[in-house]
C-alpha positions in Angstrom: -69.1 -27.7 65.3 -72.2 -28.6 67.1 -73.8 -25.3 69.3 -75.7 -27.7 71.6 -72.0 -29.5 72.4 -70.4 -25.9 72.9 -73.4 -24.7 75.5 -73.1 -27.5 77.2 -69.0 -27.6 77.7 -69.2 -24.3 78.5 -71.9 -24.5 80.9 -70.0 -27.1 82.8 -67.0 -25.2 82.8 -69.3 -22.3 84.3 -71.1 -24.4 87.1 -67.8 -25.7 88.7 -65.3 -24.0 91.2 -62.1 -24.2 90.8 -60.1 -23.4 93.9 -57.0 -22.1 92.4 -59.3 -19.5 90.7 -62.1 -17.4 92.0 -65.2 -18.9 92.7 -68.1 -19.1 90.2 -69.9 -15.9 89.7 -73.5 -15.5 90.7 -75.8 -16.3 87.8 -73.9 -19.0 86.6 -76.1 -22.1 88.7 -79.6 -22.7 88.0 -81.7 -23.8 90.9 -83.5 -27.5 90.7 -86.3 -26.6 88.8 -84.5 -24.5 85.9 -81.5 -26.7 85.8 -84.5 -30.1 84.9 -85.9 -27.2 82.1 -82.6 -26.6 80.5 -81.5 -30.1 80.5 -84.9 -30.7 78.4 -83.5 -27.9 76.3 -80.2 -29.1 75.6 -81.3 -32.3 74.3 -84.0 -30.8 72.1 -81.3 -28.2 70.8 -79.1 -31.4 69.8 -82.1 -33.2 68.0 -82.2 -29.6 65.7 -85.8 -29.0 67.0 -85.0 -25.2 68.0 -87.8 -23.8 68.3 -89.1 -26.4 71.2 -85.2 -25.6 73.0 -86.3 -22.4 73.0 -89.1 -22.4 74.6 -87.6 -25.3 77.2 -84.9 -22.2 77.9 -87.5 -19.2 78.3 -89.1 -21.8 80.8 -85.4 -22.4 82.3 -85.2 -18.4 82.9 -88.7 -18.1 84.5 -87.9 -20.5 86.5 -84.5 -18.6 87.8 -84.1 -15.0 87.0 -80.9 -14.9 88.8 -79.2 -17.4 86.5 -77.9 -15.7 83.1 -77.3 -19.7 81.4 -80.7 -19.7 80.1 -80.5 -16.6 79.0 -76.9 -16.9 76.8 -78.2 -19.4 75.3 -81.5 -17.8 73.8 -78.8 -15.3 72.6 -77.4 -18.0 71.1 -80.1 -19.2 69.4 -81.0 -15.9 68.4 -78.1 -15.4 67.0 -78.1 -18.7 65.0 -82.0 -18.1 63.6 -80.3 -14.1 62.0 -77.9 -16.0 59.4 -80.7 -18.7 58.4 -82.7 -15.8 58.0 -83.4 -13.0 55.3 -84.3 -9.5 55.2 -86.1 -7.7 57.9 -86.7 -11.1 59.8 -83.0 -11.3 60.0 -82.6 -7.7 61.3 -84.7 -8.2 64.2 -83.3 -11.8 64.8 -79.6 -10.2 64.9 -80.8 -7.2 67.2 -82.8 -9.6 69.7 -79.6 -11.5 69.9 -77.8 -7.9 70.3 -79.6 -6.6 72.6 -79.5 -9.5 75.2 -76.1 -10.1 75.5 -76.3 -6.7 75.9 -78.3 -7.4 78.9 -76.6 -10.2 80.1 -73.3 -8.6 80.4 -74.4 -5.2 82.2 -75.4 -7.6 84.6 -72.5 -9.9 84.1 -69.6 -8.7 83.0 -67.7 -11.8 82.4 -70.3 -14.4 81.5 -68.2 -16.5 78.9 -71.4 -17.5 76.5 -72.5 -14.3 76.0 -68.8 -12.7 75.6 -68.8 -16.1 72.8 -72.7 -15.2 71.4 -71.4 -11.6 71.2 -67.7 -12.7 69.1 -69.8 -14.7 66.6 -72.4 -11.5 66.2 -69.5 -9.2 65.3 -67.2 -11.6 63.6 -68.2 -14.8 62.7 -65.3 -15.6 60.4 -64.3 -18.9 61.6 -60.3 -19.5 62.0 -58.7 -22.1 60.2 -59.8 -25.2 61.9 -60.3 -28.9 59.8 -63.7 -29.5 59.0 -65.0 -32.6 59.7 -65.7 -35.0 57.2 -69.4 -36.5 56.3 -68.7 -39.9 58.1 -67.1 -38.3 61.4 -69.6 -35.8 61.6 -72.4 -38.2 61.6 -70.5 -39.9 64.5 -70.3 -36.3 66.2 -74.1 -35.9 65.6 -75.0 -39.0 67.7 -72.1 -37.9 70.6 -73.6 -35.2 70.7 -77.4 -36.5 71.4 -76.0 -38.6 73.7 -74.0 -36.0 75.7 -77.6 -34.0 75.6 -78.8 -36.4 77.6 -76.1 -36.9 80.3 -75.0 -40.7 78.5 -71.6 -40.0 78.7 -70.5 -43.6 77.5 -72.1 -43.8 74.6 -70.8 -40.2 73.7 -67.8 -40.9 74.1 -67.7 -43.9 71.6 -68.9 -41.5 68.9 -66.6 -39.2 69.5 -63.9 -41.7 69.8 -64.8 -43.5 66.1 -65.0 -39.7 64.9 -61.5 -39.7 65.8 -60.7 -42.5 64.2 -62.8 -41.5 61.0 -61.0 -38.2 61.0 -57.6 -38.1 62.5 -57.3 -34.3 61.6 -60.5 -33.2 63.4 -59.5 -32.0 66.8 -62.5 -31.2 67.8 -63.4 -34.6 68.3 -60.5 -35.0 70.9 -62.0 -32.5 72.7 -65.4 -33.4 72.9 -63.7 -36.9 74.6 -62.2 -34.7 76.8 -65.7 -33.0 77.5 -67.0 -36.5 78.6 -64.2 -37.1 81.2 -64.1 -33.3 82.6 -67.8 -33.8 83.0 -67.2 -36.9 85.7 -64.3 -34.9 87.3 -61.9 -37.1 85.5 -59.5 -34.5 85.0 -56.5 -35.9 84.6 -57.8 -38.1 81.6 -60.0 -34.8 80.3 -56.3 -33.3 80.0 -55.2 -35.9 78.1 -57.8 -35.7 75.4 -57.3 -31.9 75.3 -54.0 -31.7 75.1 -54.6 -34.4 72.2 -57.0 -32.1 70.4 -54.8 -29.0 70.2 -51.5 -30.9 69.4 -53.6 -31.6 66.5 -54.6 -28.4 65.5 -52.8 -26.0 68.2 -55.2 -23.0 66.1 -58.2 -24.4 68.6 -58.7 -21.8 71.0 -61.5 -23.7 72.8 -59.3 -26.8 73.1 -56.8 -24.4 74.7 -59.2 -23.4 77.1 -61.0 -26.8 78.4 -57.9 -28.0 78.7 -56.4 -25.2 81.1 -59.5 -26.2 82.9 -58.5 -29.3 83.5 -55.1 -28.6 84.9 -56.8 -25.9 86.8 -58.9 -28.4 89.2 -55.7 -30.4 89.2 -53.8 -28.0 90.5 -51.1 -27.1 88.0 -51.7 -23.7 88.1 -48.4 -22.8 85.9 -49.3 -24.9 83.1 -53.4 -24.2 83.4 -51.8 -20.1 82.3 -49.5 -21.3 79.6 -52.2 -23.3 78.4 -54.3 -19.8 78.1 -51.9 -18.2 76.6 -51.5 -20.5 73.6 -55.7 -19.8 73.6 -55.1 -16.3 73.0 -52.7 -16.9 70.8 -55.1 -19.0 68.5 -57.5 -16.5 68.5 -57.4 -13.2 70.7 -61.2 -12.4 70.2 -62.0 -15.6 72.2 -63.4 -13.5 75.1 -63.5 -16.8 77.9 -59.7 -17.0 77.4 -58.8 -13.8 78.7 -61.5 -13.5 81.6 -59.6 -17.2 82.7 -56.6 -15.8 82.7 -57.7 -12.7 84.4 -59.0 -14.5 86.9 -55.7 -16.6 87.3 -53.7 -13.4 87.4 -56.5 -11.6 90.0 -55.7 -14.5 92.6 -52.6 -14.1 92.2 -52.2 -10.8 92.5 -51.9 -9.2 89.8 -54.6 -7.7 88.2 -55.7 -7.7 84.5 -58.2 -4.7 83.6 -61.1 -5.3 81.0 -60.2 -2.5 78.2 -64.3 -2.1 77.9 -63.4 -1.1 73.9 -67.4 -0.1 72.1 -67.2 0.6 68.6 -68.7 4.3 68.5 -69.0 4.8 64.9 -68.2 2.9 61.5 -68.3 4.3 57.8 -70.0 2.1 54.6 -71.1 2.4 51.1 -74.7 2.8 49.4 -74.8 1.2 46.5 -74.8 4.4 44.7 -72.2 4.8 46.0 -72.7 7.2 48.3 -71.0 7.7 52.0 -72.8 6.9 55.2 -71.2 7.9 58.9 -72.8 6.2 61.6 -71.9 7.9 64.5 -73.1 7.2 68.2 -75.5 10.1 69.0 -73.6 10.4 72.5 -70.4 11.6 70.2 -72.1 13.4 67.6 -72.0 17.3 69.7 -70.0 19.2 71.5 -72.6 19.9 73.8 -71.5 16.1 75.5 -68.6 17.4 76.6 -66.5 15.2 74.7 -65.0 17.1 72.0 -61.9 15.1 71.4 -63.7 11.3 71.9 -66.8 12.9 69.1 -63.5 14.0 66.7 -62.0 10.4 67.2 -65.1 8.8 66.3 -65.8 10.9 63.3 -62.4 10.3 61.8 -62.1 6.7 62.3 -65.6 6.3 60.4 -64.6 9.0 57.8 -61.1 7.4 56.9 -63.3 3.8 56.7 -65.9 5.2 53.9 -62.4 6.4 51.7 -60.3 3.2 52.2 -63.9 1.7 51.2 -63.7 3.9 48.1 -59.9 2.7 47.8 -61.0 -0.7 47.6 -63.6 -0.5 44.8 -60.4 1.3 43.1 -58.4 -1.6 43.7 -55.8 0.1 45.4 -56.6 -0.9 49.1 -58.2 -3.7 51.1 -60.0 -1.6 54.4 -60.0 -5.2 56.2 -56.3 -5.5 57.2 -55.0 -5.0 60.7 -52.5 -2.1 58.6 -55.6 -0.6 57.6 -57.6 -0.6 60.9 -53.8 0.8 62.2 -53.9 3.3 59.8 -57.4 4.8 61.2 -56.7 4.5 64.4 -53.4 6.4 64.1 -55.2 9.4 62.1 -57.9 9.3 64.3 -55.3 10.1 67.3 -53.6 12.5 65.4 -56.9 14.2 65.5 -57.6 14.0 69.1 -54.3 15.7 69.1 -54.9 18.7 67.2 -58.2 19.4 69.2 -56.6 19.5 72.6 -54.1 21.6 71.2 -56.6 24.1 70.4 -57.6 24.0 74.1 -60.4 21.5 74.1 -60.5 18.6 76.8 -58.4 15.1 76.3 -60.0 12.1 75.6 -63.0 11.4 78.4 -63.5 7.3 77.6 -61.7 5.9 79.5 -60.4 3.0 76.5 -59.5 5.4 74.1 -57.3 7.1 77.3 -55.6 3.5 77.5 -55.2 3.1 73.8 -53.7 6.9 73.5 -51.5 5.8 76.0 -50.1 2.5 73.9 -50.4 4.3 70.7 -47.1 6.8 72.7 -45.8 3.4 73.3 -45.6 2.3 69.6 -47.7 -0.8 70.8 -51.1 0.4 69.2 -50.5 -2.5 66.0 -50.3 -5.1 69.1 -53.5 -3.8 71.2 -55.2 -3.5 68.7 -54.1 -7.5 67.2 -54.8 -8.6 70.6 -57.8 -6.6 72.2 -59.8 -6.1 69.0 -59.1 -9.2 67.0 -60.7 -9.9 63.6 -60.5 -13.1 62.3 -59.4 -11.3 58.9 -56.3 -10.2 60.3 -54.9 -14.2 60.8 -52.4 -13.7 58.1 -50.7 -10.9 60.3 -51.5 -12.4 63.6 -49.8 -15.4 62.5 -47.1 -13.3 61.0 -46.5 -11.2 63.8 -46.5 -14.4 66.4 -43.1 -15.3 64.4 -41.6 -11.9 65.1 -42.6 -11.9 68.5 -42.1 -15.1 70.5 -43.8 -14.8 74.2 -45.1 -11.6 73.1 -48.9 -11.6 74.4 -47.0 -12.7 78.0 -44.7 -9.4 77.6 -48.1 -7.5 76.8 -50.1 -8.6 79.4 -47.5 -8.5 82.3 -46.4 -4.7 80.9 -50.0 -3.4 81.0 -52.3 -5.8 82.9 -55.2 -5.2 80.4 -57.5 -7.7 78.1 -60.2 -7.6 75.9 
């Protein structure tokens, strides 16, 4: 999949208003001047010249410091430069990258790019789309130039023959789709969408442009159902939720952001010795969170063993039943410490998981509001079991991701 496509989708997806939703948050326009530099950049970014697309977007956020576009997609290109890279060059690329979506989303909570730049930084496992073959792809290329440069015609021939090349690539479907949403053509965006993820109903961005497009035309009903099948193909897609969150606020009825930071994580030297990273907020009492610190320290503990386990052959840390596993001790912990008289849980997302941990529903937040794509084999397995049962979820407990 081609970045500069993806910024530019979602960027028009962030500059509209859609009336049966709330109206665009600040940060997402550009005024006249930065809107001409990131234009620039877009097309550079689809010609593979990087370096020049970023500078053309550090131009685009001088030129506006309100708007958070530019920013997302240095992040983004950040992001992309770490796994080309080695070594310490790497390191810094990936913390750059880090630490402005960081940024960006103090600032702007639901920005969808950066919730996307920050997905791909933690878990860039892809899910199990088609991959394009050689002779489609080089029709997607030139779509994709074209789209850079606002010749919406041409792009969508290439991404027409790109369907035709490759009937199995949805993505191609949806980048049609792109070129009619982009003229307000709703109605014959939704077609292609709904094209694209007939094909491969695993697309979650498919799902999404697509809800769009019955958004703006009104079909409010079918724009959720729509996000819900998003979800389902892949709950770490951040933009899903915040859409449907946003359906559900003007509606009334509220979905909270859980607001879930990892606090600590256990690995391996290759001596195999233990390391426990642990947050230094958590890592004494004297924070007054006795109880969150123990959670922490338990979770990353019971990761170095199953780590151990695995070299044994006799467990693999990265399932869902393993992450289940942790998280379950982990509370069992918290437990035994406020039993000896020491404060509950303080964070307020550990509160809320506690809480649906007592509701035997921990396995299914944890599936749906910390999603790893290595978990698709039980995802997909507990869809089957569960038919409508992200909808029963979210209307029980009004929380996302």
């Amino acid at each position: 999949m081609n970045i500069s496509h993806v910024i530019a989708a979602i960027t028009l997806a962030l500059l509209s208003t859609v009336s049966t939703v709330c109206a665009a948050q600040p940060g997402l326009k550009m005024n006249a001047q930065a809107q001409a530099l990131f234009d620039q950049a877009q097309v550079l970014s689809s010609q593979g010249k990087m370096q020049e697309a970023l500078a053309r977007y550090s131009d685009a956020a001088k030129a506006d410091p309100s708007s958070s576009v530019p920013l997302s997609n240095i992040a983004e290109l950040f992001r992309q430069a770490s796994e080309q890279a080695q070594g310490e060059r790497q390191a810094k690329l990936r913390q750059q990258a880090e630490s402005l979506v960081s940024q960006i989303l103090q600032k702007f909570p639901d920005e969808p790019l950066a919730h996307e730049v920050q997905r791909k930084l933690r878990d860039n496992r892809p899910p199990p789309l088609h991959q394009a073959s050689a002779a489609a792809q080089a029709e997607m290329d030139l779509g994709e130039t074209a789209f850079a440069q606002n010749k919406l015609d041409v792009a969508l021939a290439h991404y027409e023959r790109a369907a035709a090349i490759d009937p199995a690539y949805s993505m191609a479907w949806v980048y049609a789709g792109d070129c009619y949403y982009a003229q307000k053509k709703y109605a014959e965006a939704e077609t292609r969408y709904r094209k694209g993820v007939e094909i491969e109903p695993l697309n979650s961005q498919g799902w999404r442009y697509l809800s769009d497009a019955l958004a703006f035309q009104g079909k409010r009903g079918a724009a959720e159902d729509a996000l819900f099948e998003g979800i389902a193909a892949q709950p770490s897609q951040v933009p899903n939720w915040i859409k449907l969150a946003q359906l559900r606020d003007a509606a009334g009825y509220p979905v909270t952001p859980l607001k879930l930071v990892r606090k600590s994580w256990g690995s391996l030297n290759p001596d195999d010795t233990a390391v426990v990273h642990l947050d230094e907020e958590y890592a004494t009492k004297e924070k007054g969170r006795p109880a969150d610190g123990a959670f922490w320290l338990m979770l990353a503990t019971q990761q170095v063993l199953d780590l151990r386990a695995q070299k044994e052959g006799k467990a693999d840390p990265a399932t869902l039943a393993a992450e289940v596993a942790r998280w379950r001790l982990g509370l069992k912990v918290v437990d035994e410490v406020t039993a000896n008289g020491e404060p509950g849980l303080a964070t307020p997302a550990l509160k809320t998981m506690q809480m649906l941990n007592k509701d035997d529903e921990l396995e299914t937040a944890l599936l749906l509001l910390d999603y790893r794509e290595a978990w698709r084999p039980e995802l997909e397995a507990w869809k089957r079991d569960h038919p409508g049962g992200i909808r029963k979820f979210v209307d029980k407990y009004g929380v996302r991701p």
